[in-house]
TIDRENMAR-590438 format. One record per residue (C-alpha): x, y, z; residue in one letter. Coordinates in steps of 0.5 Angstrom, whole numbers, always signed. Layout:
<atoms>
<<X, Y, Z>, "a">
...
</atoms>
This chain:
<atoms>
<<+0, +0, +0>, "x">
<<+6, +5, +1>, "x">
<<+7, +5, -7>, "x">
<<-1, +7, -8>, "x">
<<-1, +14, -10>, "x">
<<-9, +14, -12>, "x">
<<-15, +10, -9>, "x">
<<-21, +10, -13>, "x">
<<-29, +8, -13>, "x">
<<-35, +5, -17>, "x">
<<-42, +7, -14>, "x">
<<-46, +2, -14>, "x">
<<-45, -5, -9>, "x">
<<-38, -1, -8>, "x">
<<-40, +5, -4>, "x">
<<-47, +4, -4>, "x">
<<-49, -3, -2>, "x">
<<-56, -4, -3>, "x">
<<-62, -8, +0>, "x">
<<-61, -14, -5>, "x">
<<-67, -18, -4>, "x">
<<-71, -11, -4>, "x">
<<-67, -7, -10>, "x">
<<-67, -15, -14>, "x">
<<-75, -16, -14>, "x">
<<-76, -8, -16>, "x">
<<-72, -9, -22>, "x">
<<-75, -16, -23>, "x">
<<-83, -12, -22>, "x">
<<-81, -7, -25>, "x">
<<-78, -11, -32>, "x">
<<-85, -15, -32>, "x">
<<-89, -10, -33>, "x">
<<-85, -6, -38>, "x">
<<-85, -13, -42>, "x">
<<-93, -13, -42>, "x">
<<-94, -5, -43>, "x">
<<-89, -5, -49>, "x">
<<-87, -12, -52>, "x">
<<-94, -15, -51>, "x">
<<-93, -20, -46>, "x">
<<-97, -24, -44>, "x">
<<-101, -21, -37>, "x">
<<-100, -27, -33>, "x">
<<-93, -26, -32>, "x">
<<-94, -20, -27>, "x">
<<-96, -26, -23>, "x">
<<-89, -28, -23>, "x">
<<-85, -28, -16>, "x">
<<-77, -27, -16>, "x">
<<-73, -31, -12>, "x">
<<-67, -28, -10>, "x">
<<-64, -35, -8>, "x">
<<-64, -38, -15>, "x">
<<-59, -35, -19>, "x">
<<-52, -33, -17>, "x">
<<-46, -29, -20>, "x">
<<-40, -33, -23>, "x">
<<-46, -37, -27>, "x">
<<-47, -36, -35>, "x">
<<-53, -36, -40>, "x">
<<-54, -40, -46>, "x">
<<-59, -35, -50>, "x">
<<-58, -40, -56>, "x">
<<-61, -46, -52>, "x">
<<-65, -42, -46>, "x">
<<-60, -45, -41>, "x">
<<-56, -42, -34>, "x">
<<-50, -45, -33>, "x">
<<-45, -46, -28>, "x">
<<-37, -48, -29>, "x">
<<-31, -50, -26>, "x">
<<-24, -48, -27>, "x">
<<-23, -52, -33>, "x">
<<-29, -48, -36>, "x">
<<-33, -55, -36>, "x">
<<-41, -55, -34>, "x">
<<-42, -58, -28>, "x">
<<-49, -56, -27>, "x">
<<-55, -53, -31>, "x">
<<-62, -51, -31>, "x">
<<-66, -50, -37>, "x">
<<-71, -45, -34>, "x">
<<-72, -47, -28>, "x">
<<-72, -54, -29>, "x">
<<-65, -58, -27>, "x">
<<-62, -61, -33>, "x">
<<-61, -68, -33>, "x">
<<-53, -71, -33>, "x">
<<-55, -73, -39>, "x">
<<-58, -68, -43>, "x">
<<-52, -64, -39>, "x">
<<-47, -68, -43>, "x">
<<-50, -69, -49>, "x">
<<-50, -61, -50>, "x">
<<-44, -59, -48>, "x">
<<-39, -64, -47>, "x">
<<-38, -65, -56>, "x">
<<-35, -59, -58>, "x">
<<-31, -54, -53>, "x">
<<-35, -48, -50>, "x">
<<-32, -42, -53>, "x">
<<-36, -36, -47>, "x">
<<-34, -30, -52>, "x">
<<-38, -32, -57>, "x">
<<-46, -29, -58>, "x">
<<-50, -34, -55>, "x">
<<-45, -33, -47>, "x">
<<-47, -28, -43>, "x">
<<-44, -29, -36>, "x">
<<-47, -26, -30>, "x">
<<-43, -22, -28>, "x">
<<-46, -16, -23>, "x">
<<-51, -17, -17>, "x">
<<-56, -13, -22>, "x">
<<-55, -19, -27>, "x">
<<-59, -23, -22>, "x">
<<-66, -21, -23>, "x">
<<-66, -20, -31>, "x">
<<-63, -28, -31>, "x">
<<-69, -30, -27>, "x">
<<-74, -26, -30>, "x">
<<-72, -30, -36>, "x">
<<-71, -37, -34>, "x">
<<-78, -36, -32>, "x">
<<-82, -33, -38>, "x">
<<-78, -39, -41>, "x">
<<-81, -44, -37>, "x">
<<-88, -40, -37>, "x">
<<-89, -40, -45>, "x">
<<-86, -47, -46>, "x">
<<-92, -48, -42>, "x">
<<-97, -45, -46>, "x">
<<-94, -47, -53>, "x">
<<-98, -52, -56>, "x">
<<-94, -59, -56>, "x">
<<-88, -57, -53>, "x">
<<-85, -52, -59>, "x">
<<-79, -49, -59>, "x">
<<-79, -42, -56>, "x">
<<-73, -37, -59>, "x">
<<-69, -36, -53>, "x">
<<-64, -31, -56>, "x">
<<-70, -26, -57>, "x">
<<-73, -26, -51>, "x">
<<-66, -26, -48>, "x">
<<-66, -19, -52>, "x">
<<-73, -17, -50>, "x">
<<-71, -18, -42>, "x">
<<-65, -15, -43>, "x">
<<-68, -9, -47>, "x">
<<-73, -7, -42>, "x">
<<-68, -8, -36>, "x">
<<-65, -3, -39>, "x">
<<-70, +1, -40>, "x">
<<-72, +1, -33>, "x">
<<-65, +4, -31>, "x">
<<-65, +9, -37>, "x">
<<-71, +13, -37>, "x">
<<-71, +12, -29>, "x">
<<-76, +9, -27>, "x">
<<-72, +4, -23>, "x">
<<-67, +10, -19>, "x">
<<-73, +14, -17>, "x">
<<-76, +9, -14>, "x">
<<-70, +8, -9>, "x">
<<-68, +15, -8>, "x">
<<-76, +16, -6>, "x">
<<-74, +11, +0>, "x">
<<-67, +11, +1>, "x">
<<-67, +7, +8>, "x">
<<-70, +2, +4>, "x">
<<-66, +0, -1>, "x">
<<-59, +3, +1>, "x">
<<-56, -1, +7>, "x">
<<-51, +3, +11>, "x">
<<-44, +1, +13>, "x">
<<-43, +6, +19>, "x">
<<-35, +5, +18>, "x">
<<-35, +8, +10>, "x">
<<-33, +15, +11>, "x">
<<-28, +13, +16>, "x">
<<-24, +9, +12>, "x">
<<-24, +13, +6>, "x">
<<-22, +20, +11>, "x">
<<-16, +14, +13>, "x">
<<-14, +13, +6>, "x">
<<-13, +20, +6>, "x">
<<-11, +23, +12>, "x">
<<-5, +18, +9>, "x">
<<-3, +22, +3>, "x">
<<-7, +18, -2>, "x">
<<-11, +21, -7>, "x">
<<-18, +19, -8>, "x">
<<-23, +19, -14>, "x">
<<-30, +17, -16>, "x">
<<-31, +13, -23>, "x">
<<-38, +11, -24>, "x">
<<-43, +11, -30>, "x">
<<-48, +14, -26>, "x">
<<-51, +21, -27>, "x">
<<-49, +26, -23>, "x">
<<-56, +28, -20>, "x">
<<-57, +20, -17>, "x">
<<-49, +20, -15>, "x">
<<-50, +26, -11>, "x">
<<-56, +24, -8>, "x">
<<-53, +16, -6>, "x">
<<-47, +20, -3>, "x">
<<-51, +26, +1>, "x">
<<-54, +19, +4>, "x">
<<-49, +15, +5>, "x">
<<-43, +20, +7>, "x">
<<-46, +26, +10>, "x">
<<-49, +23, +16>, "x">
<<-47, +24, +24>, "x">
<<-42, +27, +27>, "x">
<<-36, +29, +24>, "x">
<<-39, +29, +16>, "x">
<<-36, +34, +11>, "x">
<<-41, +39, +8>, "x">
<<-42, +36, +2>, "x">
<<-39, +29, +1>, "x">
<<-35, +31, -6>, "x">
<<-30, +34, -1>, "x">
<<-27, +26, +1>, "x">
<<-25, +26, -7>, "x">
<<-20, +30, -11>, "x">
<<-23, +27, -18>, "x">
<<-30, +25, -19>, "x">
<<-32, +22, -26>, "x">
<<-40, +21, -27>, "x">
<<-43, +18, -34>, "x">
<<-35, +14, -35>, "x">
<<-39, +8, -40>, "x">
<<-35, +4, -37>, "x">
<<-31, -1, -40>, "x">
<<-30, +4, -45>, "x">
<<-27, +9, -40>, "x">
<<-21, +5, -40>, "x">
<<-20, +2, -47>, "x">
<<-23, +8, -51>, "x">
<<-21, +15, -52>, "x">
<<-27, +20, -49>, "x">
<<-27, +28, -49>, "x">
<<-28, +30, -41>, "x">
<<-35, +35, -41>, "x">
<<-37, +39, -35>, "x">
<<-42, +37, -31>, "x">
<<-49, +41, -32>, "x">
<<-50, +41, -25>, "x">
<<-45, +44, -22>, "x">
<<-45, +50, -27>, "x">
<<-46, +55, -22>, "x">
<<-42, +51, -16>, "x">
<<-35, +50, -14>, "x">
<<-33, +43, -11>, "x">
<<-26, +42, -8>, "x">
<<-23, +37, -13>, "x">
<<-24, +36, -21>, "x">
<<-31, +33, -23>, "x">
<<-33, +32, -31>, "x">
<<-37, +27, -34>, "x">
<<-35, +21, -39>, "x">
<<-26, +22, -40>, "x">
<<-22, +17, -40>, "x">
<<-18, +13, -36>, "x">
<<-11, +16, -39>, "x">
<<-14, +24, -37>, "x">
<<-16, +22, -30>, "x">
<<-9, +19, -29>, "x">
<<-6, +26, -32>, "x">
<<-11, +29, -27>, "x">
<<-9, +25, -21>, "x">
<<-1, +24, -23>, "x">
<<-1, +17, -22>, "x">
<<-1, +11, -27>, "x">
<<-1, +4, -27>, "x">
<<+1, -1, -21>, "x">
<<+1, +7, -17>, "x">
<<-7, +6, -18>, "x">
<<-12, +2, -14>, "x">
<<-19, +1, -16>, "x">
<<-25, -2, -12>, "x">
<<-31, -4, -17>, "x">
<<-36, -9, -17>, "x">
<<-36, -12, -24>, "x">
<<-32, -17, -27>, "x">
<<-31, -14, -34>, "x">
<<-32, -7, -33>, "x">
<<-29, -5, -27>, "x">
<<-23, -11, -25>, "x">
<<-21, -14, -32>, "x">
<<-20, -7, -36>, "x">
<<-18, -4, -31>, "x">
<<-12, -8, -30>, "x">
<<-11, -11, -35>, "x">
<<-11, -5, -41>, "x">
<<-9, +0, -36>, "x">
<<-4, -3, -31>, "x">
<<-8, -1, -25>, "x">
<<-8, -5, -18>, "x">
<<-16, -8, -17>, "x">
<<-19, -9, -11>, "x">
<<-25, -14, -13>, "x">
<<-32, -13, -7>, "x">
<<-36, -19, -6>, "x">
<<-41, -18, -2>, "x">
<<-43, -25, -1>, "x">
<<-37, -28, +2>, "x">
<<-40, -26, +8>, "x">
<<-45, -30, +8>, "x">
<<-39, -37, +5>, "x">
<<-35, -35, +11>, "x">
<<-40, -36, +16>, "x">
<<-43, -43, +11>, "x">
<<-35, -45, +12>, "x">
<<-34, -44, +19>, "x">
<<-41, -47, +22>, "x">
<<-39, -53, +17>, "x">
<<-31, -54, +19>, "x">
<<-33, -61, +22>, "x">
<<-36, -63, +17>, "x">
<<-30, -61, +12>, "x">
<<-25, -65, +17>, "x">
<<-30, -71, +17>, "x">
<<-30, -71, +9>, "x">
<<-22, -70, +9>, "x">
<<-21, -75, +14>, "x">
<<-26, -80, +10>, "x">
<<-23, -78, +3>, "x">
<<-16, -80, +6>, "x">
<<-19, -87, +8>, "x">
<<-21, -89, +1>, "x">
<<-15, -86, -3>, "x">
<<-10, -91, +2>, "x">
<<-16, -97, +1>, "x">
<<-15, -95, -6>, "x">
<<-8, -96, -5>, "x">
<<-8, -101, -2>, "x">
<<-12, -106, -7>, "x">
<<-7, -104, -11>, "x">
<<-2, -107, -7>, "x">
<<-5, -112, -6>, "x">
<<-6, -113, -14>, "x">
<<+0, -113, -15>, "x">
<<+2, -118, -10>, "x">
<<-3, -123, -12>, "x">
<<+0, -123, -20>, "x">
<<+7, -123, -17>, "x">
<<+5, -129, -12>, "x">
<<+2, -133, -17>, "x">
<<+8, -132, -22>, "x">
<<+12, -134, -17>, "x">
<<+8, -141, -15>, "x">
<<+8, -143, -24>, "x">
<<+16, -143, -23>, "x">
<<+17, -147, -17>, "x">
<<+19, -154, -19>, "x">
<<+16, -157, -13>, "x">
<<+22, -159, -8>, "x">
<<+19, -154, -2>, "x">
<<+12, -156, -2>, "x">
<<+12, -152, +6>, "x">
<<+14, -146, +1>, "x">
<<+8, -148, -4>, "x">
<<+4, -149, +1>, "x">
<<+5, -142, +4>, "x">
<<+5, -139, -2>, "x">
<<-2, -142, -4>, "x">
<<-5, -139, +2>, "x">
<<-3, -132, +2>, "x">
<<-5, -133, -5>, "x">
<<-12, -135, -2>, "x">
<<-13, -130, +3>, "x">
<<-12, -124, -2>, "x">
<<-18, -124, -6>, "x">
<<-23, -124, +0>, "x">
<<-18, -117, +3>, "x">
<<-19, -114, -3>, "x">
<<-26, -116, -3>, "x">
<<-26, -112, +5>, "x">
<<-23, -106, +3>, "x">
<<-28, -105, -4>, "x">
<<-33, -107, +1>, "x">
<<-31, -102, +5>, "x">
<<-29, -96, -1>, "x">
<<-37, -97, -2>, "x">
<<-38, -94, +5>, "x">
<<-35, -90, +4>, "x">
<<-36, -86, -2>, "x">
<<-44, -86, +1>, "x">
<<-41, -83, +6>, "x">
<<-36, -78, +3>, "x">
<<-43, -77, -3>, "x">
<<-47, -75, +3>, "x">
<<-43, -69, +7>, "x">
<<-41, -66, +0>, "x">
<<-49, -66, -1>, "x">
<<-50, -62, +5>, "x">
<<-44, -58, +5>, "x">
<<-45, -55, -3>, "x">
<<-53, -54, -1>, "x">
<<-51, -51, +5>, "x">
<<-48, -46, +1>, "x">
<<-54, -45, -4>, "x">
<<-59, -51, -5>, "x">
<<-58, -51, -12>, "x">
<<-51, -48, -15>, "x">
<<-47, -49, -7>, "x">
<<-41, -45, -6>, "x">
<<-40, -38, -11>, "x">
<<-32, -39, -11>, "x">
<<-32, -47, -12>, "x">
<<-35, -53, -15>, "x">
<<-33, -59, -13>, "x">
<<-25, -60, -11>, "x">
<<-25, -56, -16>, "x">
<<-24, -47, -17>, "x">
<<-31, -46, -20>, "x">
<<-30, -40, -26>, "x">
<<-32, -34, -22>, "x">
<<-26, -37, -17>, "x">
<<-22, -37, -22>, "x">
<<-23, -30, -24>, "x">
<<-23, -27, -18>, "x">
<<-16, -30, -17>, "x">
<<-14, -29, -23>, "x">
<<-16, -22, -24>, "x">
<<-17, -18, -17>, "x">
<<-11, -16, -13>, "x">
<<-15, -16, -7>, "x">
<<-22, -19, -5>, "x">
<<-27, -16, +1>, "x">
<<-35, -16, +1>, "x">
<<-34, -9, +4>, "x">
<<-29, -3, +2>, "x">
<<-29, -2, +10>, "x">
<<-25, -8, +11>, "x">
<<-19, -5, +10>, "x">
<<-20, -1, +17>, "x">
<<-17, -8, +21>, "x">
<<-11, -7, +18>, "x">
<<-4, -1, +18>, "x">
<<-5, +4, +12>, "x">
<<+2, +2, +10>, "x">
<<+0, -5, +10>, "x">
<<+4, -10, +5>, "x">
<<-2, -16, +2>, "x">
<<+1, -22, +0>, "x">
<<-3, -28, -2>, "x">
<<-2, -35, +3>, "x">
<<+4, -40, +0>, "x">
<<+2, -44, -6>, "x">
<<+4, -51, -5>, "x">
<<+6, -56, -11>, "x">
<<+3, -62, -11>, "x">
<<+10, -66, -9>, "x">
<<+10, -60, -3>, "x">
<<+4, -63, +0>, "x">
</atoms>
């Protein structure tokens, strides 16, 4: 942290952190009533209800074919749903284990930021609905209902609807973290310049920050007084792969801020405004693509990566840790049962071996050598008796830990003894990862972050 010259900020899940199930179901509500009003949908889909627990980020979905999948780190399906209803292991298989899965491709859309989760259940279900009430079972076209969903979601953020809603009750759908303004009066009592970048408009930022910063005692007249740069309508991800001309805000035409404030720009004049570049800049941002990959990897910036739900899989990892010894322990056991079937394989055809080439003048020998030759198979047949015990009971814990997790995709950052896709990502491009940015408050300004040693297979 002593090498970081600037700290930066998206708004939405990053300093603002919402109700989810509140903001989740108006954006579910909200997009089913614009597909009625303006697409012609059908008047009984207003009677769906959303269910927050039934998609989660780090999935993907297959527009061609109406499915949301969920991969390892090897970018193989592990688990899908087609709809709502569970696909089968076969069907699985069948659609995705012939040919390679290239996620850049069209029909992919992965579910990136906690907005994502409404409009991808919405469309599950519209799925599940209208296969339904088509005759025989027809084909839907999925890829232009995915657009449909997509379209009027987008909508609903665009013409407001969605923002007035949450600004009309801000204690409803904002949660607040008590902490937030002192972590970031920390980081600047420390010499680092702090700057906001995100792609809302100045009128909702500024209500979401009066709200968020500008409280109890101690709270800055106004809350653009924490950031010497703040930049509103950014398109990310374009701010950091494109060229944009910075504009002024209309809003603050006849007022003056203490620091730099425009709307759009670019990455590369932000920098010049803040003098700092690359590895001297950190980010905090909850979106995969638009706030962590682009930042660093097309401007060099160190990212910081919040995850909300690692809350909630912490505690699940801490309540279940005897459950884990146990499946750890279980799993040794059938490993070495499994060595020793071998072992005791190869005795047998070694044995056996030597029996054919004795000539016959040490009968005691052969003897010997005949028993334990006999003894073998029923060993063999105990320790395969017992290996089936044991996967029952390794296949049970690993059923009630995954479900612990979520009844349907389990853990967010694993899949099986596997990373799941969303692991891997968060690995692989955040530097840091937290569910909230106040968590920095339990550790020195200067502190240096290193990752746990990784070990070799050989070193274990």
């Amino acid at each position: 942290m002593t090498q970081i010259r600037a700290i930066g900020f998206d708004l939405d899940h990053t300093l603002a952190h919402y109700d989810p199930t509140s903001v989740e179901e108006l954006a579910f509500d909200l997009t089913k009533q614009k597909l009625v009003e303006n697409k012609g949908y059908p008047q009984e889909i207003l009677d769906l209800k959303y269910d927050p627990a039934f998609v989660i980020r780090g999935l993907v979905v297959d527009r061609k074919r109406g499915n949301l999948l969920k991969m390892d780190y090897f970018n193989l399906v592990t688990r899908a749903t087609h709809g709502v209803i569970p696909l089968r292991s076969e069907e699985r298989r069948r659609a995705y284990r012939s040919s390679r899965i290239r996620l850049g491709h069209e029909n992919y859309v992965s579910v990136d930021t906690l907005f994502h989760l409404p409009e991808v259940y919405l469309y599950l279900c519209l799925i599940d609905l209208l296969e339904r009430r088509k005759p025989g079972g027809a084909a839907l076209d999925y890829e232009a209902l995915y657009r449909d969903v997509r379209e009027m979601i987008d909508e609903a953020h665009r013409d407001g609807s969605l923002k007035n809603v949450i600004t009309s009750d801000l204690g409803r759908y904002i949660r607040l973290d008590p902490e937030i303004r002192t972590v970031l009066e920390e980081f600047r009592r420390t010499g680092k310049k702090l700057f906001l970048v995100t792609n809302s408009e100045w009128a909702y930022t500024d209500t979401l920050l009066q709200h968020i910063l500008q409280r109890g005692k101690g709270a800055p007249a106004h809350w653009s007084e924490l950031f010497h740069a703040i930049v509103v309508e950014a398109r990310k991800p374009m701010f950091f792969t494109e060229t944009q001309a910075a504009e002024p805000i209309p809003e603050l035409s006849d007022r003056k801020i203490s620091g730099v404030a425009f709307r759009r720009g670019d990455a590369a004049y932000l920098e010049r405004c803040l003098g700092a570049t690359s590895e001297h800049v950190l980010y905090f941002g909850d979106h995969t693509y638009g706030d962590i990959l682009q930042s660093k990897r097309t401007r060099g910036w160190r990212t910081a990566m919040l995850v909300p739900e690692l809350d909630r899989e912490i505690t699940v990892t801490a309540e279940h840790a005897k459950d884990f010894e146990r499946l750890a322990r279980l799993s040794s056991e059938r490993h070495q049962s499994e060595i020793e079937k071998a072992v005791l394989g190869r005795e047998l055809r070694r044995l056996t071996l030597v029996l054919s080439e004795t000539d016959g003048t040490d009968p005691t020998r052969r003897h010997e050598i005949g028993s334990r030759i006999a003894e073998i198979p029923e060993q063999v047949a105990a320790l395969e008796r017992r290996s089936v015990e044991l996967q029952g009971e390794i296949d049970g814990l690993r059923i009630k830990i995954d479900r612990a997790y979520n009844q349907r995709w389990g853990s967010l950052f694993r899949e099986g003894n596997e990373s799941s896709r969303f692991g891997h990502q968060l690995k692989d491009f955040a530097c840091l990862y937290m569910s909230r940015v106040s968590n920095f408050l339990h550790y020195p300004s200067d502190y240096y972050y290193q990752s746990p040693v990784g070990y070799m297979p050989h070193d274990i």
